[in-house]
C-alpha positions in Angstrom: 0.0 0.0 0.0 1.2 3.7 -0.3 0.3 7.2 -0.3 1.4 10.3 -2.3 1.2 13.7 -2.0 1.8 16.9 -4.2 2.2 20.5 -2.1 3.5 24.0 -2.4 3.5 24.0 -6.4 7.5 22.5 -5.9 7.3 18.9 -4.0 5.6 15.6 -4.7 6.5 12.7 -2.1 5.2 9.4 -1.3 5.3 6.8 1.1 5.9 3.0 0.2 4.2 0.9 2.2 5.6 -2.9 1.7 6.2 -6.6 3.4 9.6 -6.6 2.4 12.2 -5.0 0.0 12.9 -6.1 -3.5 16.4 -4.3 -3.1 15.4 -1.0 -4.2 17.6 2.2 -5.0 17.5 5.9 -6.0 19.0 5.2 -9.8 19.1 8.5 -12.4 18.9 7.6 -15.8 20.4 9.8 -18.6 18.9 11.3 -21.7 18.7 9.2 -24.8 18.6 6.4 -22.4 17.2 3.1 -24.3 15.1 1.4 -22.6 13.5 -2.3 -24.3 11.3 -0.5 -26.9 12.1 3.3 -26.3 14.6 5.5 -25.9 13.8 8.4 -23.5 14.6 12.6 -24.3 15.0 13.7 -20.8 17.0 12.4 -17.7 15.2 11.5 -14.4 15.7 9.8 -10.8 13.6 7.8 -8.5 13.5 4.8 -6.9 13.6 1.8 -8.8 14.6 -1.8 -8.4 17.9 -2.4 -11.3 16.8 -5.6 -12.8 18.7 -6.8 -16.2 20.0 -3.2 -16.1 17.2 -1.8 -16.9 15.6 0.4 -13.4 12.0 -1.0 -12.9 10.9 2.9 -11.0 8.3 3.1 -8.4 8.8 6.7 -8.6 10.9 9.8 -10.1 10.6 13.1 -11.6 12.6 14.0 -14.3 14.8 16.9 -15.7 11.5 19.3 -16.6 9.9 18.9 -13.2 7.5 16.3 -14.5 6.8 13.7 -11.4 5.4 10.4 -11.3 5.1 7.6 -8.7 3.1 4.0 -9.1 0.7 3.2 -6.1 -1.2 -0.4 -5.5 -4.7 -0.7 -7.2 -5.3 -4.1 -6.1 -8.6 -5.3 -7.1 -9.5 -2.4 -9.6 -6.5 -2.8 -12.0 -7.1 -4.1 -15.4 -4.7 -4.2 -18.4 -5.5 -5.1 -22.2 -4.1 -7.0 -24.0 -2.3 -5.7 -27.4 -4.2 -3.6 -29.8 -3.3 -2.6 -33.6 -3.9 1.1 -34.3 -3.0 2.1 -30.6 0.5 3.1 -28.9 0.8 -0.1 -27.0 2.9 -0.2 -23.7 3.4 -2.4 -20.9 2.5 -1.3 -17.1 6.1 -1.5 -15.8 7.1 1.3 -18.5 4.4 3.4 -18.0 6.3 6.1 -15.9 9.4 5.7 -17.6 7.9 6.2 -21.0 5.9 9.1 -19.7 8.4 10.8 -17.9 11.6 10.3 -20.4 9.4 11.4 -23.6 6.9 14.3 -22.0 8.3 17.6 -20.6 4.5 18.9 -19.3 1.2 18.0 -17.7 0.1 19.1 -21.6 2.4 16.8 -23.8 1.5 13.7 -21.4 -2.2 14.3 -21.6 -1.9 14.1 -25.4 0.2 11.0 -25.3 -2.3 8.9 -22.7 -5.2 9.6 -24.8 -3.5 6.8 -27.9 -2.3 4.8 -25.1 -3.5 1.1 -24.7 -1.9 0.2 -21.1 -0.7 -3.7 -21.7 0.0 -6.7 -19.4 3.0 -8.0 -20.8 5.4 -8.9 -18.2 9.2 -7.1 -18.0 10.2 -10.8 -17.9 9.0 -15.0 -15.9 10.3 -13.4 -13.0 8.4 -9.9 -12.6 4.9 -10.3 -13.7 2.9 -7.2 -14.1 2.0 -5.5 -10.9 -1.6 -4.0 -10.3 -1.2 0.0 -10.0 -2.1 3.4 -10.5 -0.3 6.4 -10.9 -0.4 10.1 -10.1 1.5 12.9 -12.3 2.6 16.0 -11.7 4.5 19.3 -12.4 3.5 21.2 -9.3 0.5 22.8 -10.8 -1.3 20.0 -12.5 -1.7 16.8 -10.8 -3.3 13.9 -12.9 -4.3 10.3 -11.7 -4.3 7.9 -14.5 -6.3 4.8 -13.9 -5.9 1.3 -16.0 -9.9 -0.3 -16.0 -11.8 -3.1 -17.2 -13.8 -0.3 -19.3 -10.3 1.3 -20.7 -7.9 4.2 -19.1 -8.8 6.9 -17.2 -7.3 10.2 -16.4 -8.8 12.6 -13.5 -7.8 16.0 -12.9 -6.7 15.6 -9.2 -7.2 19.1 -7.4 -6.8 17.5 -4.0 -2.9 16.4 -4.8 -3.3 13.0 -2.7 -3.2 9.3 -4.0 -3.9 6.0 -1.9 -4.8 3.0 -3.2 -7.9 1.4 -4.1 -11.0 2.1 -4.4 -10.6 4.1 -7.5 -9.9 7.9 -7.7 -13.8 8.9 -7.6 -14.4 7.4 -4.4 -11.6 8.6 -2.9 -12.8 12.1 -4.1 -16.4 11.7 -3.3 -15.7 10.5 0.6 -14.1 13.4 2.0 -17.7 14.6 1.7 -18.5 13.1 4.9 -15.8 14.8 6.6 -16.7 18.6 5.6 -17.1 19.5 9.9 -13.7 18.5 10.5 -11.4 21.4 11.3 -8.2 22.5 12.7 -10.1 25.3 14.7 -11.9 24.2 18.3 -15.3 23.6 17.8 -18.2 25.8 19.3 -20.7 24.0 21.3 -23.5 23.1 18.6 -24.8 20.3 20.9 -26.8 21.9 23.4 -27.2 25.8 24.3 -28.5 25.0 27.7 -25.1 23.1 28.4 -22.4 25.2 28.9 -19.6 22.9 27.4 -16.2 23.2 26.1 -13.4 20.9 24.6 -11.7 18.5 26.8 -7.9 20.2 25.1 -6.7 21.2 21.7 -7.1 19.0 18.7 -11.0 18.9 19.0 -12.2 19.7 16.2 -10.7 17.1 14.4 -12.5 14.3 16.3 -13.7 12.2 13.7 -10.5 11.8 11.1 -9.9 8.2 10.8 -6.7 7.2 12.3 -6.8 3.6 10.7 -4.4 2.9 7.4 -7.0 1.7 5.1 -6.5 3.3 1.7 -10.0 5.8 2.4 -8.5 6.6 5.9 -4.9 7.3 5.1 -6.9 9.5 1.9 -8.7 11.7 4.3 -5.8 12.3 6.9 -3.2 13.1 4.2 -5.8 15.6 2.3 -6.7 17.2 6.2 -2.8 17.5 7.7 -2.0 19.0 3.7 -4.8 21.4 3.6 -4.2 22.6 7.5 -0.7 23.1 7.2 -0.4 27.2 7.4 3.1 27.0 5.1 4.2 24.3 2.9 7.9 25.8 2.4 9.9 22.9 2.2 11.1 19.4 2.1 10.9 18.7 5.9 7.3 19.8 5.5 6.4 17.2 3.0 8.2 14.5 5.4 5.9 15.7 8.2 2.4 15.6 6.2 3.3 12.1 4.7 4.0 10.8 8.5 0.6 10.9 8.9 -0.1 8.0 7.0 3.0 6.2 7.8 2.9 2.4 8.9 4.9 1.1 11.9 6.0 -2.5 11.6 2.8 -4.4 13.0 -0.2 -2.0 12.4 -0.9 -4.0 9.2 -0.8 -7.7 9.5 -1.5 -9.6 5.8 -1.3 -13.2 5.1 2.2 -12.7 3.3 3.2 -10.9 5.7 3.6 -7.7 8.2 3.5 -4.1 5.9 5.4 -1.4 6.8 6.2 1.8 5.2 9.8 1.1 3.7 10.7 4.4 2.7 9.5 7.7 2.1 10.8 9.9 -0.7 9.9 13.8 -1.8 11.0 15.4 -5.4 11.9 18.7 -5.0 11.1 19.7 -9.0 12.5 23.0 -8.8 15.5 22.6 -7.2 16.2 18.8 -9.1 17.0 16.6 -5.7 15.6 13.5 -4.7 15.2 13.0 -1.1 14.3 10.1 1.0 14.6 8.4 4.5 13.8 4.4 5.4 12.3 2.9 7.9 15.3 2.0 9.7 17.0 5.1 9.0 15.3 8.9 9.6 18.2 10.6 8.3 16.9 12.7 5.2 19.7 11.6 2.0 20.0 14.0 -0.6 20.1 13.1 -4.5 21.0 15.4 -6.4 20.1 14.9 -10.5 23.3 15.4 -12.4 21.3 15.3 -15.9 24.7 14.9 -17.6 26.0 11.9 -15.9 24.8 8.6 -17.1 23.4 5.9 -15.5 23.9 5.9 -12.0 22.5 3.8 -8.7 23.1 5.2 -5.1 22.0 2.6 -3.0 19.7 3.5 0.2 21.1 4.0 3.5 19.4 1.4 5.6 21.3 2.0 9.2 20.3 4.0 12.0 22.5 7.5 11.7 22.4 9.2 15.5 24.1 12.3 15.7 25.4 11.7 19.4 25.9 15.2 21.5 27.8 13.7 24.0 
């Protein structure tokens, strides 16, 4: 499961929210990079997993501030199989093909709508995962969805992803939350009762503190919209703790979930950052869109600055 969040018109960060590591990395890939059937125009970085040197990204922005990152649609997925007369392309290149070919919100639009989104595995060993995807420069923030009926593309005004139900649910349950509020709430119980709030934090009673997908939704979308100043990185760490799993709050047959990392794009200033679940240390990336293909692997230790 995971959760993703675009903020202040610069950042886009995520969480990822796994059982266990496929041996992941921050990896930047140069221009005119070829990957199995295209070759990409701009450079970009993200986490991805290196597999027959080709990066398999989970999520990245490129050179143009153009951001992307793949969450879980479990149960809602649906890719087609290959069609003549469409551009056809598998659902482990969708974000490299979208964000090494389109500079703009405007150029990927175009290219989605001739899109036929394909189940063809990368290889035996990595069949096609069940996802969805939000994009973004900062300004624009689409969610592209792969259905039974075809693709869709929303226009996501909110700037947060979960993971299934699909996009319109997600959009149409905050609804029931419209009384929530940063602010203490007045007494609207009873005039003849004389009652105020027990301490601060009040009038948020009511936000689901659960991680199911709707919950983690409607918490990320409240602590983004209540935050007075979104002004930098740390900022984007803080909202995204919100929805952050510790080791045992999700127990699945295959296992216990936990969020593994969480990353934020900076698509101004062209750095990846991210800190693990082991490690809160913030690592810097830095995109060096002249270098060629390089892997920085994640710092997975502890790091305690120790006063004394």
């Amino acid at each position: 499961m995971c959760t993703a969040v675009c903020c202040g018109g610069r950042f886009f960060g995520r969480n990822l929210d796994e059982v266990l590591s496929y041996g992941e990395a921050v990896v930047q890939t140069p221009r005119h990079f070829a990957f199995p059937f295209f070759e990409t125009n701009y450079a970009m970085i993200g986490m991805a997993h290196m597999a027959e040197g080709i990066p398999l990204y989970y999520d990245g922005m490129n050179e143009k501030g153009l951001a992307m990152a793949g969450l879980l649609f479990s149960g809602s997925a649906v890719y087609q199989p290959l069609r003549l007369g469409q551009e056809n392309v598998p659902s482990w290149a969708l974000l490299p093909w979208l964000l090494g070919q389109c500079g703009s919100i405007g150029e990927a639009e175009e290219r989605l709508g001739t899109l036929n989104l394909t189940r063809e595995p990368f290889n035996s060993q990595y069949p096609p995962s069940p996802l969805h995807w939000m994009l973004t420069d900062g300004i624009r923030t689409l969610v592209i969805e792969p259905m039974a009926e075809g693709l869709r593309v929303y226009e996501n005004e909110i700037g947060v992803l979960t993971n299934n139900p699909p996009f319109p649910f997600h959009r149409e349950n905050l609804r029931q939350y419209l009384s929530l509020g940063a602010e203490q709430p007045k007494n609207c119980f009873a005039a003849a009762f004389p009652m105020t709030p027990f301490s601060g934090g009040a009038g948020a009673v009511g936000l689901p503190g659960d991680w199911s997908s709707a919950s983690r939704f409607v918490r990320t979308a409240f602590v983004k919209e209540n935050m007075q100043r979104i002004e930098g990185v740390t900022d984007v760490f803080h909202i995204l703790a919100a929805a952050a799993m510790p080791a045992g709050s999700i127990r699945l047959d295959r296992g216990t979930e936990k969020t593994l990392y969480t990353a934020c794009c900076d698509l101004q200033e062209q750095v990846y950052y991210y800190k693990t679940y082991e490690n809160c240390r913030i690592t810097a990336v830095r995109m060096e869109a002249e270098r060629g293909l390089r892997c920085y692997p994640l710092r997975q230790q502890a790091d305690v600055l120790r006063e004394n």
